[in-house]
C-alpha positions as a printed Julia matrix, in Angstrom:
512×3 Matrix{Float64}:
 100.67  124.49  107.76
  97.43  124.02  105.46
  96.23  121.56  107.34
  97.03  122.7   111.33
  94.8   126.14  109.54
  92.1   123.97  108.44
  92.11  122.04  112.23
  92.01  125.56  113.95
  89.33  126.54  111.93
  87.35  123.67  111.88
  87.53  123.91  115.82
  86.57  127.48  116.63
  83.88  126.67  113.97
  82.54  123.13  116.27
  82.7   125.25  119.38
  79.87  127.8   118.09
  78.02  125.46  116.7
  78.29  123.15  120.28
  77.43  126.59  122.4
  74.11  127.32  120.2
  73.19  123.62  120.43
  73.94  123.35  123.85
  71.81  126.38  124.54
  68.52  125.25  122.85
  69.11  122.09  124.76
  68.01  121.84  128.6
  69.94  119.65  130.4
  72.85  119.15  127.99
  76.0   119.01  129.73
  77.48  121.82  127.47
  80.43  122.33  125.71
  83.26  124.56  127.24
  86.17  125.69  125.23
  88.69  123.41  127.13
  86.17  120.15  125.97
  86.25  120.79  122.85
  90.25  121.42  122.81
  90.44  118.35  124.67
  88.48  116.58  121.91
  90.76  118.08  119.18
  94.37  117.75  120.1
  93.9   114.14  120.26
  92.27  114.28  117.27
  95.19  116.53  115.45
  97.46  114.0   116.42
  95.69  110.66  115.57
  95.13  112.59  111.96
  99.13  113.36  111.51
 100.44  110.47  113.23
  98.4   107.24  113.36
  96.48  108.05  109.09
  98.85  107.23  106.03
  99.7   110.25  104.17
  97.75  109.45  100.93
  94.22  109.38  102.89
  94.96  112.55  104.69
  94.63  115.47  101.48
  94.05  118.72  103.14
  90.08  118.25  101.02
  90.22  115.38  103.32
  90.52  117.89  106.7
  87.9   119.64  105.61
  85.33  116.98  104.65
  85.36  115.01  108.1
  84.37  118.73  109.75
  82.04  119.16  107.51
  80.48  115.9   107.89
  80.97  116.1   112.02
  79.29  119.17  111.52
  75.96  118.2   109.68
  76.35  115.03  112.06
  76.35  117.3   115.41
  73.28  119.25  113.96
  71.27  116.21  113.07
  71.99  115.39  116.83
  70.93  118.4   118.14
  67.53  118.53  116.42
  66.5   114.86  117.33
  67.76  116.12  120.99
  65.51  119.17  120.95
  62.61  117.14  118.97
  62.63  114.7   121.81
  62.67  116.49  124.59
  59.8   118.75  123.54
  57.88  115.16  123.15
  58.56  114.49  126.29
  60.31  111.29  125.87
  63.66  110.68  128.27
  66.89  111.77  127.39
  67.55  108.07  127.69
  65.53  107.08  124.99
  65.65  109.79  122.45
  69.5   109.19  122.01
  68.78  105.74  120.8
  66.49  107.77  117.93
  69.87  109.86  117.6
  71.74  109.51  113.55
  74.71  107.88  115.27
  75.91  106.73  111.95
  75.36  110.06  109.67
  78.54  111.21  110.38
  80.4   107.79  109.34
  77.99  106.14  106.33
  78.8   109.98  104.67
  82.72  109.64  105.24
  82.98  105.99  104.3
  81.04  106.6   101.52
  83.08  109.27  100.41
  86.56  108.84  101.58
  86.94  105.45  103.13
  86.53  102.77  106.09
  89.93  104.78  107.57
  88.49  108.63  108.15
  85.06  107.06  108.84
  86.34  105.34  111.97
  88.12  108.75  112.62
  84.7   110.53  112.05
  82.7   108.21  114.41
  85.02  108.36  117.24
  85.33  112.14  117.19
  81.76  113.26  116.22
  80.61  110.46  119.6
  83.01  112.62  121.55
  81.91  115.61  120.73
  77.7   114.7   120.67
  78.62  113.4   124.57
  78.24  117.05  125.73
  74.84  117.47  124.26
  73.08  114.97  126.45
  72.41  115.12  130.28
  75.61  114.35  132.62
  73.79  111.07  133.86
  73.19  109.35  130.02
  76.97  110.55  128.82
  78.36  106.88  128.83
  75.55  105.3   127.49
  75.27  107.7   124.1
  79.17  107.64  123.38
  78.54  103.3   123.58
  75.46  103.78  121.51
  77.22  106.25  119.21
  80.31  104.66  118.95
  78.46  100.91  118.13
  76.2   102.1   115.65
  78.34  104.45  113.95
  81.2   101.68  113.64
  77.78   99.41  112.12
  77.31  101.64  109.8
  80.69  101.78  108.48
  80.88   98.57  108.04
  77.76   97.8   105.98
  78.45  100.41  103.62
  82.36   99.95  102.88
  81.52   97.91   99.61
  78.36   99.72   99.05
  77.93   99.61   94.84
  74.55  100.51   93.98
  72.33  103.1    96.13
  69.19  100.81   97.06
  71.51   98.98   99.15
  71.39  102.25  101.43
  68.42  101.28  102.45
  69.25   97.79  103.66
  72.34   99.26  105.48
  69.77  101.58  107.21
  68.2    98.25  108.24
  71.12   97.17  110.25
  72.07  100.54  111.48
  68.54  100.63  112.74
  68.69   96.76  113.84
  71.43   97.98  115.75
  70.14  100.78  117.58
  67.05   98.56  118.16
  69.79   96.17  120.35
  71.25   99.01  122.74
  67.63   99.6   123.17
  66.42   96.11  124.8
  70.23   96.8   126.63
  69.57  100.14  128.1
  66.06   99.03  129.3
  64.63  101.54  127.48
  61.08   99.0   125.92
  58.94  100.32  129.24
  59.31  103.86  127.48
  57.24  102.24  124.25
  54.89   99.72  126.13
  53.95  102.81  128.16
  52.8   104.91  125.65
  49.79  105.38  123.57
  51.91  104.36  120.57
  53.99  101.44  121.03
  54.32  100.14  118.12
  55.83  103.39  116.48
  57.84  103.82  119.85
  59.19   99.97  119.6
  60.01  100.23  115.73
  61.48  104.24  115.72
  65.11  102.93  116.58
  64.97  101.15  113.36
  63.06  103.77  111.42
  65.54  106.22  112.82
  68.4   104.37  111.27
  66.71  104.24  107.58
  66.28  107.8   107.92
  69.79  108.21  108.34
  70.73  105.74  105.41
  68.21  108.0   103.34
  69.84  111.35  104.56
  73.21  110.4   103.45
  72.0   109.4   100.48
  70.52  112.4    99.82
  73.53  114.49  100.88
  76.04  112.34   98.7
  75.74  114.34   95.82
  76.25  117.63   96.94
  78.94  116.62   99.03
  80.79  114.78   96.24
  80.59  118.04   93.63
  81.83  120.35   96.58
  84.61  118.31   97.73
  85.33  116.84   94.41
  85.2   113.07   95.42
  83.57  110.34   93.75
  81.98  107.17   95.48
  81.81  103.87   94.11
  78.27  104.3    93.22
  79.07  107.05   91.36
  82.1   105.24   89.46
  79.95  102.19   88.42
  77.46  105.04   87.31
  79.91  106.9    84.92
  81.13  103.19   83.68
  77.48  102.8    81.69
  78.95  101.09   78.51
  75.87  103.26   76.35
  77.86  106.42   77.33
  77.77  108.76   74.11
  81.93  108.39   73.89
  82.11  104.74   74.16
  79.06  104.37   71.53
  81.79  106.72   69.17
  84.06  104.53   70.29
  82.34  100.95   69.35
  81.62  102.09   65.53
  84.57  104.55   65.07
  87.04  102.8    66.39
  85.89   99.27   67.12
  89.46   98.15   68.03
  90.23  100.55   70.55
  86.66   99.59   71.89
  87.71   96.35   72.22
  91.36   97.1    73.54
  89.88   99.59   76.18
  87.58   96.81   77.47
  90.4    94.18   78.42
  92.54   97.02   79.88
  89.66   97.31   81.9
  89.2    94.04   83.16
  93.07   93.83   83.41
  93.22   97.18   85.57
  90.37   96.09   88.03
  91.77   92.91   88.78
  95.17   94.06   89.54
  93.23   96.98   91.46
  91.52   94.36   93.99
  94.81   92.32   94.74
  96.34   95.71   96.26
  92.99   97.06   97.63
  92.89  100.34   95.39
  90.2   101.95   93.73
  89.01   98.99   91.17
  86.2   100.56   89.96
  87.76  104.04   89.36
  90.28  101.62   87.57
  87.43  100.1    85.37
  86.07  103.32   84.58
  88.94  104.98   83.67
  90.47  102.65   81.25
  87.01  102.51   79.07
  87.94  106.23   78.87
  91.59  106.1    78.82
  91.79  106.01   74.71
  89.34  107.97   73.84
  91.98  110.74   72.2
  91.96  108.09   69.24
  88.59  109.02   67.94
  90.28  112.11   66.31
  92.37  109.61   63.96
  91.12  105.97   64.58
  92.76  105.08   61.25
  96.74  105.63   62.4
  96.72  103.33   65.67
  97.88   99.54   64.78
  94.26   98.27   66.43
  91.79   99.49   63.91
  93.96  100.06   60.78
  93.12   97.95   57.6
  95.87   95.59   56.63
  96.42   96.37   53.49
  96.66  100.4    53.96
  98.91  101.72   56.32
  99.06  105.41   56.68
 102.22  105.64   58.11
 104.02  104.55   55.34
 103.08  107.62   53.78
 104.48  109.7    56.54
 108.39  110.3    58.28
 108.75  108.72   61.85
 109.02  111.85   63.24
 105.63  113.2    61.88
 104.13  108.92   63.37
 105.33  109.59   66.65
 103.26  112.9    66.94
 100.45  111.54   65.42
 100.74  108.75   68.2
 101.65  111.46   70.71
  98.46  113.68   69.79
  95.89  111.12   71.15
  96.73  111.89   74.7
  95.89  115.7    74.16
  93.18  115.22   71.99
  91.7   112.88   74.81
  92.4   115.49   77.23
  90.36  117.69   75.05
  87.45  115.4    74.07
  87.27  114.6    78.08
  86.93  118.13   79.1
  84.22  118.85   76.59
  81.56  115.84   77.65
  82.24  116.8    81.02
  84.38  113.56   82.28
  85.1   113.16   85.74
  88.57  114.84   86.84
  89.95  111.82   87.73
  89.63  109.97   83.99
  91.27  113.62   82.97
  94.02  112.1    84.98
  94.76  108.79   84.0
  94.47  110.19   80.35
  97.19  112.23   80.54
  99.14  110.19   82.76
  98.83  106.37   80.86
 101.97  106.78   79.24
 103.69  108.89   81.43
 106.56  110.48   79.15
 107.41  106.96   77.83
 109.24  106.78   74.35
 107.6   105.98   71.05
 110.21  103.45   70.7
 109.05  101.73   67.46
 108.61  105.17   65.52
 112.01  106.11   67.9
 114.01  102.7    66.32
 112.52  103.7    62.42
 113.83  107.32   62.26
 117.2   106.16   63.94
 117.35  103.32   60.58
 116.31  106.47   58.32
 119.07  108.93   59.57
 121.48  105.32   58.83
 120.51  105.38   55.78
 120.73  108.87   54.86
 124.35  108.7    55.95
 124.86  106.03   53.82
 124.0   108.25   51.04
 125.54  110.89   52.1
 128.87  109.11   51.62
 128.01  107.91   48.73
 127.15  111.55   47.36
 123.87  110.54   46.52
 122.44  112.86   49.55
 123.08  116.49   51.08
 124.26  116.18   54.75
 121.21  119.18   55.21
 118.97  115.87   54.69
 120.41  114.29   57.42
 117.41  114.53   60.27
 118.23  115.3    63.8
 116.77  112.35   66.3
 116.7   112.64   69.82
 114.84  110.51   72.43
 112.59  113.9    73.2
 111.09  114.36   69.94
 109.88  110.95   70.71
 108.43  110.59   73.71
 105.03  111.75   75.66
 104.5   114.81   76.99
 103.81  113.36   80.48
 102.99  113.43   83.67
 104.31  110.62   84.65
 101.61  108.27   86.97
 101.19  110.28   89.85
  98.72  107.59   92.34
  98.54  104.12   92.2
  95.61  103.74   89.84
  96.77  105.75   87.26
  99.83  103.13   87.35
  98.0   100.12   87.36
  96.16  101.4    84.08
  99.62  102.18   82.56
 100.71   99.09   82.84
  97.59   97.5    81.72
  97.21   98.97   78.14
 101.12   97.89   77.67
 100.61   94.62   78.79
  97.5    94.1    76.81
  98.66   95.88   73.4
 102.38   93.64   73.77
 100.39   90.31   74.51
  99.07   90.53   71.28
 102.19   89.76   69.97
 102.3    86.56   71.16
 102.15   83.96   68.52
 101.7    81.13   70.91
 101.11   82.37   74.56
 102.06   79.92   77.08
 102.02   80.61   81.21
 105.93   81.38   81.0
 105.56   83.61   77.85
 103.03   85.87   79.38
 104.79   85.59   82.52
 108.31   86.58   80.95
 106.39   89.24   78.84
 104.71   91.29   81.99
 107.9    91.28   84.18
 110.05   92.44   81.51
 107.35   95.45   80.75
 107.16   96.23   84.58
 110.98   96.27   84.85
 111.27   98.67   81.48
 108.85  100.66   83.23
 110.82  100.89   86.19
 114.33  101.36   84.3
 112.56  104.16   82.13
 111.35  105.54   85.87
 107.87  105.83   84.8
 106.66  104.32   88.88
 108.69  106.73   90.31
 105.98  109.96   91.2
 103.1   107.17   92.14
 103.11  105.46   95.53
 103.4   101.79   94.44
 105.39   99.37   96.5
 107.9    96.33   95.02
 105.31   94.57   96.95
 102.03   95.64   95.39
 103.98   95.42   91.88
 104.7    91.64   92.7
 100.54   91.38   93.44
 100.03   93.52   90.0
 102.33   91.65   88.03
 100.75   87.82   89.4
  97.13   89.21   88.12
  98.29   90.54   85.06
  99.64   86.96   84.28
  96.48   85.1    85.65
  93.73   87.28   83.72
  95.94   87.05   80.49
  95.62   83.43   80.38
  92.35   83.61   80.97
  91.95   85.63   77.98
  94.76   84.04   75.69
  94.0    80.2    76.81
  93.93   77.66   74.04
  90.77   75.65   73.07
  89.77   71.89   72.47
  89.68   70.85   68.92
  86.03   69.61   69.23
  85.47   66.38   66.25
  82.43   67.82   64.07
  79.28   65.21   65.11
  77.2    63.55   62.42
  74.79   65.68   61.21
  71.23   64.08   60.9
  69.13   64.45   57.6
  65.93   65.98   58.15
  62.66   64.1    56.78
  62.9    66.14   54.22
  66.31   65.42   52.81
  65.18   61.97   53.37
  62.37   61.89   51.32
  64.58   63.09   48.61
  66.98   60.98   49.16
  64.46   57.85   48.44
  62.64   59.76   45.64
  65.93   60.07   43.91
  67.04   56.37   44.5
  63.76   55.24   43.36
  64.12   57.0    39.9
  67.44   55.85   39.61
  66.36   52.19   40.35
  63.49   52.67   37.74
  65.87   54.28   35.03
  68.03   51.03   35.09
  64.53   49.13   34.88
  63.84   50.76   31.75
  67.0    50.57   30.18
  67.94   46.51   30.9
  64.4    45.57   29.79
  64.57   47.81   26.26
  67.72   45.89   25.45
  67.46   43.87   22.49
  68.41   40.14   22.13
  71.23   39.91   19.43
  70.81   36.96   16.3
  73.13   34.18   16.48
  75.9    34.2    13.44
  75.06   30.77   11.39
  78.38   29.69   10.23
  77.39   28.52    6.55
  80.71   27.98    5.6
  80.36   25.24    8.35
């Protein structure tokens, strides 16, 4: 019901705005109540029935109207700019932002809605150009704008705008030499600026978006890829606290990263929100570094000073205390998420296993009348397990199941390709069993595609190495010199000491 409100809104909104445009515009077809309804109900349905439910978040509904609607006005002003240049209705809407619309909503919410944006902001443009150049603007719209979403779907660093605007523009430039429209430049006064506006017109639309990204992503909540490989800086203040506080949850966080993204790109999810989020996903250990198995010295172990009850919570803390530590730097609501989410409300089985041996034993002595049965503790699978959510979208599983398979593959004394690969199904399938997948939207398919990258990065990481022979080592000229200087001394000593021998007297037998 959220969403037909937001549709009914959105449309009384687009016909205003199409009755002022279409009134500063002479010649515009205009747009009549029953266009724009005819524009919309194919467009309500195509939303509900043809777009899978997890792209289609009412913030979704009201994004593509908002970007349709900064797309429509951007029409309407190179419209009006045109005409009061006197340039022909046919040429101007090859200057048109065809692709302002669809660059913003791939940018922001995917290639999916961004086809949906192009196709319905075309439609709705059509009425704000003269009845005679209709069909040519909704093929020019329609072509550029599906251009432009498809150099900027994989878009990861914002100069490369500028290079999509170069084919947007190129594009434009085409329908140009198609339409016939080059007499309009070689018969002006400026033909050069007339020949090259096409492509200057589709820069200028790159740039725009560009410019409108941010805003749009703090209203709406949404973060683009640019942004994600911008919040994954390694010199972030956290992950600096992290690298000297506690190095090996630095180091841990890093191969659940590289574990997460990988598994991310074999089911075409988010792999860079994956990356970013798993450098984060730990950081509730800075309040104890000391107490997790990964930075704790050997030879002191502060749990054996403490119950397996009073572990557990200690192990159970870090999740609220990253929560906490997230929420003060100002993290992105999304690594809020995953943080609370990475273990679900899994059990703390090893701390679980110890206080279930402890109660034995205090039995045992209980029977024996060497204990009271008040010291008997009370153990149940609650006390021991996380406080939850459980994963509630698919990268918030993948991550999950990356810091388990990472922290158990450590464990392996002598990893082999059917260790590792025995090791990550039987962690998926305990997963499963302990119905940790079950609020996240993972298919048994995309599992099968998370478990074979799991495996392949892990041996990647764990492979063996060559024993390499140690070479020969050369003496320098130095050694060498040395080397003779000594043997020369040596030879000289023995000199010395055969010639100061002494030859003995020969014994005269007298009694001879």
């Amino acid at each position: 019901m959220v969403g037909l409100g937001l549709f009914v809104s959105a449309f009384i909104g687009i016909t205003v705005l199409m009755k002022i445009l279409g009134a500063n515009l002479p010649g515009a077809t205009g747009a009549s109540f029953i266009f724009t309804a005819a524009v919309f109900l194919p467009a309500a349905v195509h939303w509900y029935l043809s777009l899978p439910a997890d792209v289609r978040p009412n913030g979704h509904v009201l994004l593509v109207f908002c970007a349709v609607v900064l797309h429509l006005a951007a029409v309407g002003v190179v419209l009006s700019y045109g005409h009061h240049r006197g340039w022909p209705p046919s040429y101007t809407l090859l200057l048109v932002p065809h692709a302002l619309g669809p660059v913003i909503l791939c940018m922001l919410a995917g290639r999916r809605i961004s086809l949906f944006g192009a196709v319905y902001a075309t439609l709705l443009g059509s009425c704000l150009v003269p009845p005679d150049t209709i069909l040519p603007y909704i093929a020019t719209g329609l072509s550029v704008g599906f251009v432009g979403v498809y150099v900027t779907q994989r878009i990861r660093r914002r100069s490369r705008l500028l290079t999509s605007g170069l084919y947007i523009g190129a594009a434009a430039s085409i329908f140009m030499v198609l339409f016939s429209q080059t007499s309009v430049a070689l018969n002006s006064d400026h033909q050069a600026l007339l020949f090259l506006s096409p492509l200057l017109s589709g820069i200028l639309t790159a740039m725009l978006a560009g410019a409108l990204l941010p805003a749009l992503e703090s209203l709406f909540q949404m973060t683009t890829t640019i942004s994600w490989l911008e919040l994954g800086d390694l010199n972030h203040p956290l992950m600096k606290r992290l690298s000297i506080e506690a190095p090996g949850t630095y180091h841990h966080s890093l191969v659940v990263a590289n574990l997460a993204e990988a598994a991310a790109e074999s089911i075409a999810a988010n792999a860079s929100m994956c990356r970013v989020c798993a450098y984060f996903h730990d950081i509730g250990k800075l309040t104890k570094p000391e107490y997790f198995i990964e930075n704790m010295d050997p030879d002191d172990n502060p749990h054996d000073d403490l119950t397996a009850r009073m572990s557990a919570l200690v192990l159970i803390a870090h999740v609220k205390d990253g929560v906490d530590i997230a929420i003060k730097h100002g993290l992105n609501s999304r690594i809020i998420d995953v943080i609370e989410q990475h273990h679900g409300n899994s059990l703390v089985y090893f701390f679980y296993r110890r206080a279930l041996d402890q109660k034995k034993e205090i039995l045992r002595l209980v029977e024996e009348d060497k204990a009271r049965e008040d010291d008997v503790p009370e153990v149940t699978e609650d006390g021991f397990r996380y406080p939850g959510p459980r994963p509630q979208f698919k990268e918030a599983a993948i991550i999950s199941l990356a810091d388990a398979v990472e922290s158990a593959s450590r464990t392996l004394a002598k990893p082999s390709l059917t260790r590792v690969e025995q090791l990550v199904e039987e962690i998926v399938r305990n997963r499963i069993l302990d119905h940790q997948l079950d609020e996240c939207d993972l298919t048994l398919a995309e599992l099968g595609d998370i478990k074979a990258s799991f495996v392949k990065t892990l041996m990647s990481m764990l492979h063996s190495r060559i024993h390499y022979p140690k070479a020969p080592r050369e003496e320098t000229p130095s050694e060498v010199a040395r080397k003779h200087a000594k043997e020369a001394r040596e030879s000289k000593d023995s000199e010395g000491s055969s010639g100061s021998t002494k030859p003995q007297p020969t014994k005269v037998n007298h009694a001879a």
